[in-house]
NUFIVEX-709590 format. One record per residue (C-alpha): residue number from 1; x negated, y negated, z negated. Coordinates in pm, 1 decimal, padded with zeros to 6 digits. Layout:
N
resi	c1	c2	c3
NUM	X	Y	Z
...
***
This chain:
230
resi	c1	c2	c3
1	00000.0	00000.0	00000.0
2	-00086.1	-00355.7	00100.4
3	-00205.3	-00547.6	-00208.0
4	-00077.7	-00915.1	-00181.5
5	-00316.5	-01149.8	00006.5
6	-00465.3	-01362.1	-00338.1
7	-00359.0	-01762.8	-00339.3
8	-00682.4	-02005.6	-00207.2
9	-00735.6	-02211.6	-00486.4
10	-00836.1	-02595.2	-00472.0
11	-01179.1	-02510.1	-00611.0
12	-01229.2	-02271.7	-00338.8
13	-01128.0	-02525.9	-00080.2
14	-01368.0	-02740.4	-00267.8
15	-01660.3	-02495.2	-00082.6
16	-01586.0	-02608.5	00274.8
17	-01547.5	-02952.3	00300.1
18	-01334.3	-03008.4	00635.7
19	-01084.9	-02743.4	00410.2
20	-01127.2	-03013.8	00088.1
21	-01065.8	-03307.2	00319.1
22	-00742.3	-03162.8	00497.8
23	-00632.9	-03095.9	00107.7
24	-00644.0	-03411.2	00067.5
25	-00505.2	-03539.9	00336.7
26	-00197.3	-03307.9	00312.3
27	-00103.9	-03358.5	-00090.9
28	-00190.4	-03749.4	00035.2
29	00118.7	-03675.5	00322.0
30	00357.5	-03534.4	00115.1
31	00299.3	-03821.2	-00125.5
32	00374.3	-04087.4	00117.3
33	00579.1	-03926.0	00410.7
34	00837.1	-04105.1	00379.8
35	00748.6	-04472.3	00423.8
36	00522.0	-04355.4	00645.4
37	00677.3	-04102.5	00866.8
38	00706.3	-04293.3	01175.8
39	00317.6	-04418.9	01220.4
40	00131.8	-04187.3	00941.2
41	00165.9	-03850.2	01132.4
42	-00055.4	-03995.6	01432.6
43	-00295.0	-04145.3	01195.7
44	-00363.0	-03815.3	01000.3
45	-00393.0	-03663.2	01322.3
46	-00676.1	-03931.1	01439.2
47	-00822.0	-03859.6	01154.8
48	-00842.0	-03457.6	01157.4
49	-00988.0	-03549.1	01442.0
50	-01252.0	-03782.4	01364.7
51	-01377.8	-03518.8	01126.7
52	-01364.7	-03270.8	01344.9
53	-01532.4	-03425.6	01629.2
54	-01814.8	-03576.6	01339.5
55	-01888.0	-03195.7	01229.8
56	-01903.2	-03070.1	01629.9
57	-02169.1	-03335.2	01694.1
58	-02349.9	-03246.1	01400.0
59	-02358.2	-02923.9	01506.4
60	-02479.0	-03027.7	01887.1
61	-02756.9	-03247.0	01733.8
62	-02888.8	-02960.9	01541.6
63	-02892.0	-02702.2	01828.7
64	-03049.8	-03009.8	02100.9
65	-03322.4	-03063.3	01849.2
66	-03431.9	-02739.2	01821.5
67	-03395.6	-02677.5	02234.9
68	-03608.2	-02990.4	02245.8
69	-03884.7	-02817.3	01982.9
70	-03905.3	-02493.1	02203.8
71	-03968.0	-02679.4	02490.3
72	-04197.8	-02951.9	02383.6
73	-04445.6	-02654.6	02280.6
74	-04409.6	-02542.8	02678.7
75	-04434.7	-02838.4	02760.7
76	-04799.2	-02868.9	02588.9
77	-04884.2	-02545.1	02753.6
78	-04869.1	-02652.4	03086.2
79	-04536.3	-02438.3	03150.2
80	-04337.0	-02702.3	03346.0
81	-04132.0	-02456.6	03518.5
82	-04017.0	-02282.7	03196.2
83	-03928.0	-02627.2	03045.5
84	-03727.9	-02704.1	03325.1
85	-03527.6	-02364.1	03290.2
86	-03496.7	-02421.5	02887.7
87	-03392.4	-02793.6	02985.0
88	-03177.3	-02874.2	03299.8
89	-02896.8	-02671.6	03199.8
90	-02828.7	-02863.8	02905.8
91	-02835.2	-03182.6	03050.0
92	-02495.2	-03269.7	03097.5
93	-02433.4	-03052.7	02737.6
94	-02680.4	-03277.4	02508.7
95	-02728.1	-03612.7	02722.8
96	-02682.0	-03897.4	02521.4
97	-02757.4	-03703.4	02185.1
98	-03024.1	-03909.0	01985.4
99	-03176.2	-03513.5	01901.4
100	-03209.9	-03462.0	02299.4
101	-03347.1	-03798.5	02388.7
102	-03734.6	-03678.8	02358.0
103	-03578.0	-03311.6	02559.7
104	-03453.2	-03557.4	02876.9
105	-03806.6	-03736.4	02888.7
106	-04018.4	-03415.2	02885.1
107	-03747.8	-03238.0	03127.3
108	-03788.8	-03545.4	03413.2
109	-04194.9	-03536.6	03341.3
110	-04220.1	-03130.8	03409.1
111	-04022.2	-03222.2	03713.6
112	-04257.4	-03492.4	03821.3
113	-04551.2	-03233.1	03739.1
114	-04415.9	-02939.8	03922.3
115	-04309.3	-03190.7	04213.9
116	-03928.6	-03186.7	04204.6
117	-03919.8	-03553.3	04275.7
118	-03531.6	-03570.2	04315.1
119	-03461.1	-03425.0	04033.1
120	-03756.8	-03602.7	03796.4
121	-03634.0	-03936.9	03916.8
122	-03222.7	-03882.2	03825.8
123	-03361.4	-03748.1	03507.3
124	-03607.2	-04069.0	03464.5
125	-03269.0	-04328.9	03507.0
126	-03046.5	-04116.6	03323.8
127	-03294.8	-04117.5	03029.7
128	-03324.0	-04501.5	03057.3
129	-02973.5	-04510.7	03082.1
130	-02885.2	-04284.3	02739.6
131	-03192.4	-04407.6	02514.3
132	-03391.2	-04726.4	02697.8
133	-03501.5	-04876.7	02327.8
134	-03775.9	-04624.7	02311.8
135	-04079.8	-04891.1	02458.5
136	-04282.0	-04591.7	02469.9
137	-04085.7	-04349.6	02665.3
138	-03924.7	-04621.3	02832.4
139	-04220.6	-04766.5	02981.8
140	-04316.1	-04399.7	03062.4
141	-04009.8	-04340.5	03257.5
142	-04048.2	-04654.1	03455.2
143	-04377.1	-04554.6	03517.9
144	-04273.7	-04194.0	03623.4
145	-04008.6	-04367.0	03852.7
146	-04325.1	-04577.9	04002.3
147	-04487.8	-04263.8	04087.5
148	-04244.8	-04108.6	04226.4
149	-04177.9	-04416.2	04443.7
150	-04584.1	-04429.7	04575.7
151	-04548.8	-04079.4	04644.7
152	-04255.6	-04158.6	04933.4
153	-04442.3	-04493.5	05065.8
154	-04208.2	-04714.1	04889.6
155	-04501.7	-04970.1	04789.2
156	-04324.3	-05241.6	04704.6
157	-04019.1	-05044.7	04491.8
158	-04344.0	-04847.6	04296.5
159	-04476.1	-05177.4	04223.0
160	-04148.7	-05349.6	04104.8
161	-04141.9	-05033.4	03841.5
162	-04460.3	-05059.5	03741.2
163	-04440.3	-05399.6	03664.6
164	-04151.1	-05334.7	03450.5
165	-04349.1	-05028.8	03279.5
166	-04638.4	-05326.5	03240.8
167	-04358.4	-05524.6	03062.4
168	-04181.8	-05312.5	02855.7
169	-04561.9	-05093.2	02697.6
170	-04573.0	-05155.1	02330.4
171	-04962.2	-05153.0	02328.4
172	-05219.0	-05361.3	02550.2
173	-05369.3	-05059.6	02665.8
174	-05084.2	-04967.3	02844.0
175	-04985.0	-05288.2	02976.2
176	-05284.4	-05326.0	03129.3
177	-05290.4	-04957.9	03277.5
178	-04896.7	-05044.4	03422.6
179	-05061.9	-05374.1	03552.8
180	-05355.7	-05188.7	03738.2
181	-05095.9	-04949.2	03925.6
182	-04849.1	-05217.7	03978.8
183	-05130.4	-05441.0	04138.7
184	-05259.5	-05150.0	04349.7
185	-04916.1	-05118.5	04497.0
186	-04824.8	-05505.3	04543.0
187	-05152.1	-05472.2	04757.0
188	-05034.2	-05190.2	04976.1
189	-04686.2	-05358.2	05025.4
190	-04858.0	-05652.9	05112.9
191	-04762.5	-05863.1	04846.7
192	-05153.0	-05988.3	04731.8
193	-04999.4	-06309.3	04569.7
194	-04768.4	-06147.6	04331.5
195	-05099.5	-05893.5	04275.0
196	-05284.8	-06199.9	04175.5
197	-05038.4	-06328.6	03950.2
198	-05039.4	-06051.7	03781.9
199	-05407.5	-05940.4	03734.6
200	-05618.8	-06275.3	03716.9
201	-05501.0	-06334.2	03401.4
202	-05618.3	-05995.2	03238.9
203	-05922.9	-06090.9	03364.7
204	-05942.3	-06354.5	03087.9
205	-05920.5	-06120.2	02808.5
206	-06238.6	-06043.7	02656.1
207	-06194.6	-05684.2	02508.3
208	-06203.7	-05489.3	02862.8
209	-06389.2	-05261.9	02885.7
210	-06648.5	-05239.1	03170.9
211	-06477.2	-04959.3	03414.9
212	-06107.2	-05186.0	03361.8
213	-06249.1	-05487.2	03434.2
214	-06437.1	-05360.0	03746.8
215	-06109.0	-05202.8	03882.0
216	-05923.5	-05521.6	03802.2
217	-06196.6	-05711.6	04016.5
218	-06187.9	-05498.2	04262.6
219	-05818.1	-05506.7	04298.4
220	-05832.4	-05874.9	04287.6
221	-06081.1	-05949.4	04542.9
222	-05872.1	-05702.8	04795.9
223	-05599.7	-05911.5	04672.1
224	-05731.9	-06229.2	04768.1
225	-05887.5	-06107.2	05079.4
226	-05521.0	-06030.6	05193.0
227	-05376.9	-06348.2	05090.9
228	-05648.9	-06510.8	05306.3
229	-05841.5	-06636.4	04966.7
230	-06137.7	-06459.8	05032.3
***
Protein backbone atom coordinates (compact mmCIF):
# COMPACT_ATOMS: atom_id res chain seq x y z
CA UNK A 1 0.00 0.00 0.00
CA UNK A 2 0.86 3.56 -1.00
CA UNK A 3 2.05 5.48 2.08
CA UNK A 4 0.78 9.15 1.81
CA UNK A 5 3.16 11.50 -0.07
CA UNK A 6 4.65 13.62 3.38
CA UNK A 7 3.59 17.63 3.39
CA UNK A 8 6.82 20.06 2.07
CA UNK A 9 7.36 22.12 4.86
CA UNK A 10 8.36 25.95 4.72
CA UNK A 11 11.79 25.10 6.11
CA UNK A 12 12.29 22.72 3.39
CA UNK A 13 11.28 25.26 0.80
CA UNK A 14 13.68 27.40 2.68
CA UNK A 15 16.60 24.95 0.83
CA UNK A 16 15.86 26.09 -2.75
CA UNK A 17 15.48 29.52 -3.00
CA UNK A 18 13.34 30.08 -6.36
CA UNK A 19 10.85 27.43 -4.10
CA UNK A 20 11.27 30.14 -0.88
CA UNK A 21 10.66 33.07 -3.19
CA UNK A 22 7.42 31.63 -4.98
CA UNK A 23 6.33 30.96 -1.08
CA UNK A 24 6.44 34.11 -0.68
CA UNK A 25 5.05 35.40 -3.37
CA UNK A 26 1.97 33.08 -3.12
CA UNK A 27 1.04 33.59 0.91
CA UNK A 28 1.90 37.49 -0.35
CA UNK A 29 -1.19 36.75 -3.22
CA UNK A 30 -3.57 35.34 -1.15
CA UNK A 31 -2.99 38.21 1.26
CA UNK A 32 -3.74 40.87 -1.17
CA UNK A 33 -5.79 39.26 -4.11
CA UNK A 34 -8.37 41.05 -3.80
CA UNK A 35 -7.49 44.72 -4.24
CA UNK A 36 -5.22 43.55 -6.45
CA UNK A 37 -6.77 41.02 -8.67
CA UNK A 38 -7.06 42.93 -11.76
CA UNK A 39 -3.18 44.19 -12.20
CA UNK A 40 -1.32 41.87 -9.41
CA UNK A 41 -1.66 38.50 -11.32
CA UNK A 42 0.55 39.96 -14.33
CA UNK A 43 2.95 41.45 -11.96
CA UNK A 44 3.63 38.15 -10.00
CA UNK A 45 3.93 36.63 -13.22
CA UNK A 46 6.76 39.31 -14.39
CA UNK A 47 8.22 38.60 -11.55
CA UNK A 48 8.42 34.58 -11.57
CA UNK A 49 9.88 35.49 -14.42
CA UNK A 50 12.52 37.82 -13.65
CA UNK A 51 13.78 35.19 -11.27
CA UNK A 52 13.65 32.71 -13.45
CA UNK A 53 15.32 34.26 -16.29
CA UNK A 54 18.15 35.77 -13.39
CA UNK A 55 18.88 31.96 -12.30
CA UNK A 56 19.03 30.70 -16.30
CA UNK A 57 21.69 33.35 -16.94
CA UNK A 58 23.50 32.46 -14.00
CA UNK A 59 23.58 29.24 -15.06
CA UNK A 60 24.79 30.28 -18.87
CA UNK A 61 27.57 32.47 -17.34
CA UNK A 62 28.89 29.61 -15.42
CA UNK A 63 28.92 27.02 -18.29
CA UNK A 64 30.50 30.10 -21.01
CA UNK A 65 33.22 30.63 -18.49
CA UNK A 66 34.32 27.39 -18.21
CA UNK A 67 33.96 26.78 -22.35
CA UNK A 68 36.08 29.90 -22.46
CA UNK A 69 38.85 28.17 -19.83
CA UNK A 70 39.05 24.93 -22.04
CA UNK A 71 39.68 26.79 -24.90
CA UNK A 72 41.98 29.52 -23.84
CA UNK A 73 44.46 26.55 -22.81
CA UNK A 74 44.10 25.43 -26.79
CA UNK A 75 44.35 28.38 -27.61
CA UNK A 76 47.99 28.69 -25.89
CA UNK A 77 48.84 25.45 -27.54
CA UNK A 78 48.69 26.52 -30.86
CA UNK A 79 45.36 24.38 -31.50
CA UNK A 80 43.37 27.02 -33.46
CA UNK A 81 41.32 24.57 -35.18
CA UNK A 82 40.17 22.83 -31.96
CA UNK A 83 39.28 26.27 -30.46
CA UNK A 84 37.28 27.04 -33.25
CA UNK A 85 35.28 23.64 -32.90
CA UNK A 86 34.97 24.21 -28.88
CA UNK A 87 33.92 27.94 -29.85
CA UNK A 88 31.77 28.74 -33.00
CA UNK A 89 28.97 26.72 -32.00
CA UNK A 90 28.29 28.64 -29.06
CA UNK A 91 28.35 31.83 -30.50
CA UNK A 92 24.95 32.70 -30.98
CA UNK A 93 24.33 30.53 -27.38
CA UNK A 94 26.80 32.77 -25.09
CA UNK A 95 27.28 36.13 -27.23
CA UNK A 96 26.82 38.97 -25.21
CA UNK A 97 27.57 37.03 -21.85
CA UNK A 98 30.24 39.09 -19.85
CA UNK A 99 31.76 35.13 -19.01
CA UNK A 100 32.10 34.62 -22.99
CA UNK A 101 33.47 37.99 -23.89
CA UNK A 102 37.35 36.79 -23.58
CA UNK A 103 35.78 33.12 -25.60
CA UNK A 104 34.53 35.57 -28.77
CA UNK A 105 38.07 37.36 -28.89
CA UNK A 106 40.18 34.15 -28.85
CA UNK A 107 37.48 32.38 -31.27
CA UNK A 108 37.89 35.45 -34.13
CA UNK A 109 41.95 35.37 -33.41
CA UNK A 110 42.20 31.31 -34.09
CA UNK A 111 40.22 32.22 -37.14
CA UNK A 112 42.57 34.92 -38.21
CA UNK A 113 45.51 32.33 -37.39
CA UNK A 114 44.16 29.40 -39.22
CA UNK A 115 43.09 31.91 -42.14
CA UNK A 116 39.29 31.87 -42.05
CA UNK A 117 39.20 35.53 -42.76
CA UNK A 118 35.32 35.70 -43.15
CA UNK A 119 34.61 34.25 -40.33
CA UNK A 120 37.57 36.03 -37.96
CA UNK A 121 36.34 39.37 -39.17
CA UNK A 122 32.23 38.82 -38.26
CA UNK A 123 33.61 37.48 -35.07
CA UNK A 124 36.07 40.69 -34.65
CA UNK A 125 32.69 43.29 -35.07
CA UNK A 126 30.46 41.17 -33.24
CA UNK A 127 32.95 41.17 -30.30
CA UNK A 128 33.24 45.02 -30.57
CA UNK A 129 29.74 45.11 -30.82
CA UNK A 130 28.85 42.84 -27.40
CA UNK A 131 31.92 44.08 -25.14
CA UNK A 132 33.91 47.26 -26.98
CA UNK A 133 35.02 48.77 -23.28
CA UNK A 134 37.76 46.25 -23.12
CA UNK A 135 40.80 48.91 -24.58
CA UNK A 136 42.82 45.92 -24.70
CA UNK A 137 40.86 43.50 -26.65
CA UNK A 138 39.25 46.21 -28.32
CA UNK A 139 42.21 47.67 -29.82
CA UNK A 140 43.16 44.00 -30.62
CA UNK A 141 40.10 43.41 -32.57
CA UNK A 142 40.48 46.54 -34.55
CA UNK A 143 43.77 45.55 -35.18
CA UNK A 144 42.74 41.94 -36.23
CA UNK A 145 40.09 43.67 -38.53
CA UNK A 146 43.25 45.78 -40.02
CA UNK A 147 44.88 42.64 -40.88
CA UNK A 148 42.45 41.09 -42.26
CA UNK A 149 41.78 44.16 -44.44
CA UNK A 150 45.84 44.30 -45.76
CA UNK A 151 45.49 40.79 -46.45
CA UNK A 152 42.56 41.59 -49.33
CA UNK A 153 44.42 44.94 -50.66
CA UNK A 154 42.08 47.14 -48.90
CA UNK A 155 45.02 49.70 -47.89
CA UNK A 156 43.24 52.42 -47.05
CA UNK A 157 40.19 50.45 -44.92
CA UNK A 158 43.44 48.48 -42.96
CA UNK A 159 44.76 51.77 -42.23
CA UNK A 160 41.49 53.50 -41.05
CA UNK A 161 41.42 50.33 -38.41
CA UNK A 162 44.60 50.60 -37.41
CA UNK A 163 44.40 54.00 -36.65
CA UNK A 164 41.51 53.35 -34.50
CA UNK A 165 43.49 50.29 -32.79
CA UNK A 166 46.38 53.26 -32.41
CA UNK A 167 43.58 55.25 -30.62
CA UNK A 168 41.82 53.12 -28.56
CA UNK A 169 45.62 50.93 -26.98
CA UNK A 170 45.73 51.55 -23.30
CA UNK A 171 49.62 51.53 -23.28
CA UNK A 172 52.19 53.61 -25.50
CA UNK A 173 53.69 50.60 -26.66
CA UNK A 174 50.84 49.67 -28.44
CA UNK A 175 49.85 52.88 -29.76
CA UNK A 176 52.84 53.26 -31.29
CA UNK A 177 52.90 49.58 -32.78
CA UNK A 178 48.97 50.44 -34.23
CA UNK A 179 50.62 53.74 -35.53
CA UNK A 180 53.56 51.89 -37.38
CA UNK A 181 50.96 49.49 -39.26
CA UNK A 182 48.49 52.18 -39.79
CA UNK A 183 51.30 54.41 -41.39
CA UNK A 184 52.59 51.50 -43.50
CA UNK A 185 49.16 51.19 -44.97
CA UNK A 186 48.25 55.05 -45.43
CA UNK A 187 51.52 54.72 -47.57
CA UNK A 188 50.34 51.90 -49.76
CA UNK A 189 46.86 53.58 -50.25
CA UNK A 190 48.58 56.53 -51.13
CA UNK A 191 47.62 58.63 -48.47
CA UNK A 192 51.53 59.88 -47.32
CA UNK A 193 49.99 63.09 -45.70
CA UNK A 194 47.68 61.48 -43.31
CA UNK A 195 51.00 58.94 -42.75
CA UNK A 196 52.85 62.00 -41.75
CA UNK A 197 50.38 63.29 -39.50
CA UNK A 198 50.39 60.52 -37.82
CA UNK A 199 54.08 59.40 -37.35
CA UNK A 200 56.19 62.75 -37.17
CA UNK A 201 55.01 63.34 -34.01
CA UNK A 202 56.18 59.95 -32.39
CA UNK A 203 59.23 60.91 -33.65
CA UNK A 204 59.42 63.54 -30.88
CA UNK A 205 59.20 61.20 -28.08
CA UNK A 206 62.39 60.44 -26.56
CA UNK A 207 61.95 56.84 -25.08
CA UNK A 208 62.04 54.89 -28.63
CA UNK A 209 63.89 52.62 -28.86
CA UNK A 210 66.49 52.39 -31.71
CA UNK A 211 64.77 49.59 -34.15
CA UNK A 212 61.07 51.86 -33.62
CA UNK A 213 62.49 54.87 -34.34
CA UNK A 214 64.37 53.60 -37.47
CA UNK A 215 61.09 52.03 -38.82
CA UNK A 216 59.24 55.22 -38.02
CA UNK A 217 61.97 57.12 -40.17
CA UNK A 218 61.88 54.98 -42.63
CA UNK A 219 58.18 55.07 -42.98
CA UNK A 220 58.32 58.75 -42.88
CA UNK A 221 60.81 59.49 -45.43
CA UNK A 222 58.72 57.03 -47.96
CA UNK A 223 56.00 59.12 -46.72
CA UNK A 224 57.32 62.29 -47.68
CA UNK A 225 58.88 61.07 -50.79
CA UNK A 226 55.21 60.31 -51.93
CA UNK A 227 53.77 63.48 -50.91
CA UNK A 228 56.49 65.11 -53.06
CA UNK A 229 58.42 66.36 -49.67
CA UNK A 230 61.38 64.60 -50.32
Amino acid sequence: MLKPRKKITRKELKKDPLMETLYRLRHWWLENKKPLSRYGSLGLIILILAVIVFRWRASQDEKAAALTGVAFVEFGRGNYNTVIAQLSAHVEEYSGLKSFSNGLYILARSELFAGDTAMAEAHYLLYLDDYGKDQLLASGAQAGLGIIAEGRGLYSEAADWFNKANRTAPTNTLMIQYAIYAGRNFILAEQPEEALELLQPILEQDDLNFQVRSEIQSLVASARIKAGKG
